[in-house]
C-alpha positions, 0 to 999 in steps of 0.5 A: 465520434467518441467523447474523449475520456477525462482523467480527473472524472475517472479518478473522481468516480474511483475515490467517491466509490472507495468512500462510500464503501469504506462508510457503508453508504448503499451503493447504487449507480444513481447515488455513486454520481449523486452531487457530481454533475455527471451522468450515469452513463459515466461509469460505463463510459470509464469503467465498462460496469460498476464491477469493472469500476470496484476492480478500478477502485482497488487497482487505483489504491495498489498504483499509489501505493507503487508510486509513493515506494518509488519515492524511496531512495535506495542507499548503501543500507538495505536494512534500513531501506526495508524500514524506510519502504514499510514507513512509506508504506504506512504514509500511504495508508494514512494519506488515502484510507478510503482507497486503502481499505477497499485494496484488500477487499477480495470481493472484487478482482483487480484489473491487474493482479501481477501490478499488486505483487510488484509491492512485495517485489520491492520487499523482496528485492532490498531484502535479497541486497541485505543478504548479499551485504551480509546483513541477513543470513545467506538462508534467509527466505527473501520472500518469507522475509518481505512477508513478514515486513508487509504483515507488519506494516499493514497491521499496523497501517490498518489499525491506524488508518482504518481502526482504533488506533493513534497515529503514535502506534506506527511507532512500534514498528521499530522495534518490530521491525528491529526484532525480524531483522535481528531473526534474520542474522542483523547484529541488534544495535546495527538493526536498531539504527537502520529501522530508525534511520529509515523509519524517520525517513519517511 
């Protein structure tokens, strides 16, 4: 009869392996379980193989990131829910940076790579809704646009939670944020509200 599988061992193993990657401990199968009362046979019980268990890892730290962008709010300002999405964006990052960091190591495959891209969907549909409130220019690359959102959160969620950076460095996204948005046909002093509006909101 087969042993019914547990949540929380699943997710114990994913966030003790992000970690020792993240610190660069040797990563051997007997030290992954080492202090965690389980058994070898644990990671090929969950994961199939600790390949299978690094594309977990990196998938686990995408399916967060969804969840936390699921939690903000869409309002009657497009503009500022882009800001708003990069803050939680950069919260995420800060809350796991063992997970974070091993998201974008593309050493190893994810589980499910269409999953990932669902992050720059979000992007890119709220950048689609301030084009059609007249916010952006009509020839404005949605894409193009949520890209550029995401380089600059990520830089600056790395520099902070993975890097030399304070947490107080997030706070140049606004005017970062402010200036893509400018490019992108915002009238300034409109754009510059809506970051801080919804940079605050996370």
């Amino acid at each position: 009869m087969a042993r019914t599988k547990q949540p929380h061992v699943r997710s114990q193993l994913i966030e003790r392996a992000a970690h020792m990657l993240r610190t660069r401990q040797p990563i051997t199968l007997r030290a992954l379980i080492e202090g965690t009362g389980l058994s070898t046979m644990a990671v090929y019980t969950y994961f199939g193989s600790m390949d299978g268990l690094w594309s977990a890892v990196r998938r686990e730290g995408f399916t967060r990131l969804a969840s936390k962008l699921t939690t903000v709010p869409v309002t009657s300002d497009p503009v500022r829910d882009l800001a708003a999405l990069g803050a939680a964006y950069t919260a995420n990052a800060l809350e796991i940076p063992d997970l974070y960091r091993v998201m974008f190591d593309a050493g190893f495959e994810l589980e499910d790579a269409a999953g990932a891209d669902e992050t720059l969907h979000v992007l890119v549909a709220t950048g689609e809704r301030a084009k059609a409130a007249g916010r952006f220019r009509p020839d404005v690359d949605a894409v193009d646009l949520a890209t550029q959102t995401w380089t600059i959160g990520h830089g600056l969620a790395s520099l902070v939670a993975t890097g030399p950076l304070p947490d107080a460095a997030l706070a140049h996204a606004i005017p970062m944020l402010t200036a893509l948005f400018v490019h992108a046909g915002d009238d300034p002093a409109t754009a510059r509200e809506s970051v801080e509006r919804g940079w605050a909101a996370s």
